[in-house]
C-alpha distance (Angstrom), angle and dihedral (degrees) to the residues before:
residue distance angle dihedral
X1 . . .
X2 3.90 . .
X3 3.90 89.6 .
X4 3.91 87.3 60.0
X5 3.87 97.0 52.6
X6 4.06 88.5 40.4
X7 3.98 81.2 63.3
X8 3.75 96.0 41.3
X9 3.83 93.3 40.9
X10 3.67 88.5 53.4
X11 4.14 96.0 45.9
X12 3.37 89.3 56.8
X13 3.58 100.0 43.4
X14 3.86 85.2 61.7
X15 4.02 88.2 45.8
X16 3.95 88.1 69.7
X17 3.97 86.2 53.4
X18 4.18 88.1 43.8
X19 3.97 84.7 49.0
X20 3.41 106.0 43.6
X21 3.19 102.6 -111.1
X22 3.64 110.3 121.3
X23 3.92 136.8 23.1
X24 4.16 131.9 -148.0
X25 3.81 100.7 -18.8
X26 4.03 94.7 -32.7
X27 3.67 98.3 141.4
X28 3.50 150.5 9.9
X29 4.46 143.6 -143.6
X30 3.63 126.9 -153.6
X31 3.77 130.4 -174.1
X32 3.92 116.4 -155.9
X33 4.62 109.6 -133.4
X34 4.08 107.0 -105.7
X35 3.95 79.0 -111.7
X36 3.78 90.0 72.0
X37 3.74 90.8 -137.6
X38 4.18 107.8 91.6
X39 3.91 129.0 45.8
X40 3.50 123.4 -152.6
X41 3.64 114.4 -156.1
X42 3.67 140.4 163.3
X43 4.30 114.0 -90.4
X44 3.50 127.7 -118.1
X45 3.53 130.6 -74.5
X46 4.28 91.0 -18.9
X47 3.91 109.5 139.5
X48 3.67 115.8 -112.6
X49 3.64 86.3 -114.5
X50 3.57 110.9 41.4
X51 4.17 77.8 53.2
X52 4.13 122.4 109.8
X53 4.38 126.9 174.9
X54 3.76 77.4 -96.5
X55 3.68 98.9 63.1
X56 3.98 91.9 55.6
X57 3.87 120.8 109.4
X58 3.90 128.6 -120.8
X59 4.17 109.6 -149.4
X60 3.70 119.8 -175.3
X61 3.73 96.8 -122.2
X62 4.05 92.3 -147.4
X63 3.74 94.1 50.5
X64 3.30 102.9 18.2
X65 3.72 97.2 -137.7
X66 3.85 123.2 141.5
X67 4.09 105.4 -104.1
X68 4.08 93.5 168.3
X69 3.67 142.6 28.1
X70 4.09 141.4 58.1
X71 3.87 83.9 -107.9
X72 4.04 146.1 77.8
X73 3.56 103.0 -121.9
X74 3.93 122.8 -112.6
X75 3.86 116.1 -63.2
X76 3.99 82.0 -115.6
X77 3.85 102.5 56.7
X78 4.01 90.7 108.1
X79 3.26 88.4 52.4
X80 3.73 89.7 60.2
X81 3.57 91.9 35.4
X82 3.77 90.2 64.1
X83 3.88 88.5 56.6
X84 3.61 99.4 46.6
X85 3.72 92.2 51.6
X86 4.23 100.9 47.0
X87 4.17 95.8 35.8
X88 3.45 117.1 47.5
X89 3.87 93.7 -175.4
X90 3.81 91.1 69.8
X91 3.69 116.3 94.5
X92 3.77 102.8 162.2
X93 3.76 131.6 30.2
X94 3.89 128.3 -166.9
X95 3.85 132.6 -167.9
X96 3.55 125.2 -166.1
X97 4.02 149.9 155.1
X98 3.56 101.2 -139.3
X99 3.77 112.2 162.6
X100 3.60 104.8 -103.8
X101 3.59 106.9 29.2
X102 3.88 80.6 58.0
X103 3.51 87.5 48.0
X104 3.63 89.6 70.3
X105 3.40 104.6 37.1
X106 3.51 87.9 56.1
X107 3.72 93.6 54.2
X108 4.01 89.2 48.2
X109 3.88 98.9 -124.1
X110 3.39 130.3 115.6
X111 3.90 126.4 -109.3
X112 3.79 107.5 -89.2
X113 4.00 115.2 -127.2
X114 4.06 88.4 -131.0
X115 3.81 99.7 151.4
X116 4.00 153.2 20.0
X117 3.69 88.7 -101.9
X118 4.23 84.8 62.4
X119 3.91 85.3 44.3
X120 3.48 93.6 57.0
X121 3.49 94.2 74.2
X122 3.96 119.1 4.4
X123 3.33 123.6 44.8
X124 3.39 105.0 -133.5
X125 3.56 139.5 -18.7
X126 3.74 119.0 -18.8
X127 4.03 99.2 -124.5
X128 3.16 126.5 -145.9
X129 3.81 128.0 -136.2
X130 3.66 135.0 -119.1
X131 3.37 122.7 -100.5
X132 4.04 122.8 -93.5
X133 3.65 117.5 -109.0
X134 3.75 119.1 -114.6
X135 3.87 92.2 -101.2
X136 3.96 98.8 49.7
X137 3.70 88.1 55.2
X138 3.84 88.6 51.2
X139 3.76 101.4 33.2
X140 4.36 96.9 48.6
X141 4.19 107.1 -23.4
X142 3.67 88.8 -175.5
X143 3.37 109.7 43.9
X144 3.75 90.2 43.6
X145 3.88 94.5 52.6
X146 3.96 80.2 59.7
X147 4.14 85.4 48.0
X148 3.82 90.1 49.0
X149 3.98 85.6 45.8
X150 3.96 88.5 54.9
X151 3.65 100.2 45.0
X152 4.00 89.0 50.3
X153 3.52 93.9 55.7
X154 4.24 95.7 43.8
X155 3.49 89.0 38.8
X156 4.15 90.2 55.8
X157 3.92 88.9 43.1
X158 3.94 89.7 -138.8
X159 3.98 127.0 134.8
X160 3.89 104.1 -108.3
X161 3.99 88.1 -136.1
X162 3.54 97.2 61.4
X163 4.48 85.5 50.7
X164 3.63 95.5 31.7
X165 4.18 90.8 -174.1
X166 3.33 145.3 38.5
X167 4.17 136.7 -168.6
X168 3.76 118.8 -123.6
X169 3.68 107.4 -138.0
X170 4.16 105.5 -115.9
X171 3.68 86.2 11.0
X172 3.86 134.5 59.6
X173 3.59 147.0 -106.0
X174 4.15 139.2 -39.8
X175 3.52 124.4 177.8
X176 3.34 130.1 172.7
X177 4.11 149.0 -168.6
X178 3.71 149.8 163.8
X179 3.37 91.4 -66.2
X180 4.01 145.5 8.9
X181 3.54 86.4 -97.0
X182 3.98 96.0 55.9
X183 3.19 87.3 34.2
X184 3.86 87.5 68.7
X185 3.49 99.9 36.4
X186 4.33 86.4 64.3
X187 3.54 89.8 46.9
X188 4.03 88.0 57.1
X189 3.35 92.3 39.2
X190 3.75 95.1 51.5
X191 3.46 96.0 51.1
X192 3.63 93.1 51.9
X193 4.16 93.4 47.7
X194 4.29 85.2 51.0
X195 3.89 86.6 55.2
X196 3.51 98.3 43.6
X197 3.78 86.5 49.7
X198 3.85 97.5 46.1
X199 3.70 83.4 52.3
X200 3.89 93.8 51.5
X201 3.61 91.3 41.9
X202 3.81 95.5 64.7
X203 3.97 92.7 43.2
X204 3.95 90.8 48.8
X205 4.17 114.2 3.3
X206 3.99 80.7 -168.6
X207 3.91 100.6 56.1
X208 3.54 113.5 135.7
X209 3.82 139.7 166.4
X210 4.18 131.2 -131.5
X211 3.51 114.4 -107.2
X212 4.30 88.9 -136.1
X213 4.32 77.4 61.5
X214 3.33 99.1 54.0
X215 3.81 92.5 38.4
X216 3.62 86.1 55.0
X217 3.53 105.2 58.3
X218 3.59 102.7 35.3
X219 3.74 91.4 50.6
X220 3.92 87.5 43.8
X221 3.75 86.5 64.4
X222 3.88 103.1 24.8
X223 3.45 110.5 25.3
X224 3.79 138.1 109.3
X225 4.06 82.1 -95.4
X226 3.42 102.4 39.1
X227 3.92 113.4 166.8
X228 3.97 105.9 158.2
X229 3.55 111.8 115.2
X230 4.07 131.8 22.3
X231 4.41 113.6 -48.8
């Protein structure tokens, strides 16, 4: 079982490289074991492609304590530890610093739902979270990133399914998904909504999308009566 998500975890770490995504070793995808009990997750500072299934971490998701691998896990895996143990839903998480997602987390706002192409896949904006106090970053940076993460999400009241990311103010992007694989997709997709945006932005600063549009096309692909795509 683990053996299988090593290999997928690694395939799709090397997607983000395939898609643009991510540069040198800046980012990293994990995939949780249909047990619930191990993570597999990318290691530390190990370029994309230099990397192999073997090279991929096993954390105890309880304790959080490495129980496999040659390598210390990414700098991140609290982070994704924090998701994994509040949303059950999630099954893979991805971090990255592509351009224009950073872009916005930088800037502190949210990523505007401005189009169908947003719609498609989140269901509304893609928020962005506040920024950490000076002693979370000093007392547990990563595991508070996943706090500030949490609180975001409870705090807008939304399912994290139907806006599979989020922007960490100062920081960059995760997404996530039912698997490592979705997981990845969202990331790409996110990236490519936050440069479509920043590039509507500076033609109109006031764009802005209907509601009954972006009801519309996420319900046509994620709704009770879903019918995009092939039955």
């Amino acid at each position: 079982m683990l053996e299988d998500l090593k290999i997928s975890v690694c395939d799709v770490n090397l997607e983000l490289v395939k898609r643009g995504a991510v540069i040198y070793t800046w980012g990293n995808v994990s995939g949780i074991s249909s047990d619930g009990k191990y993570m597999v997750i990318k290691p530390s500072g190990v370029e994309y492609d230099k990397m192999s299934p073997d090279d991929m971490v096993v954390v105890d998701i309880e304790s959080g304590l490495r129980v496999e691998g040659k390598w210390n896990p990414s700098s991140d895996t609290k982070t994704h530890l924090a998701l994994y143990r509040k949303f059950k839903s999630i099954k893979g998480i991805v971090h990255t610093h592509s351009v224009n997602a950073v872009a916005f987390a930088q800037a502190g706002i949210a990523i505007p739902a401005l189009g169908t192409t947003h719609a498609d896949y989140f269901y509304g904006d893609i928020p962005c979270t506040r920024e950490l106090t000076k002693q979370e970053v000093m007392e547990d940076y990563e595991a508070n990133t996943g706090k500030v993460i949490i609180e975001t999400i409870d705090n807008g009241g939304y399912d994290p399914m139907a806006i599979p990311g989020i922007v960490v103010k100062n920081h960059g992007p995760f997404a996530w998904g039912k698997s490592p694989e979705n997981a990845v997709y969202n990331a790409v997709v996110l990236e490519k909504v936050a440069e479509m945006d920043l590039k509507t932005l500076a033609l109109n600063p006031k764009a802005e999308m209907e509601t009954y549009i972006l009801d519309k096309h996420y319900m046509r692909k994620h709704g009770p009566n879903a019918y995009y795509g092939q039955c």
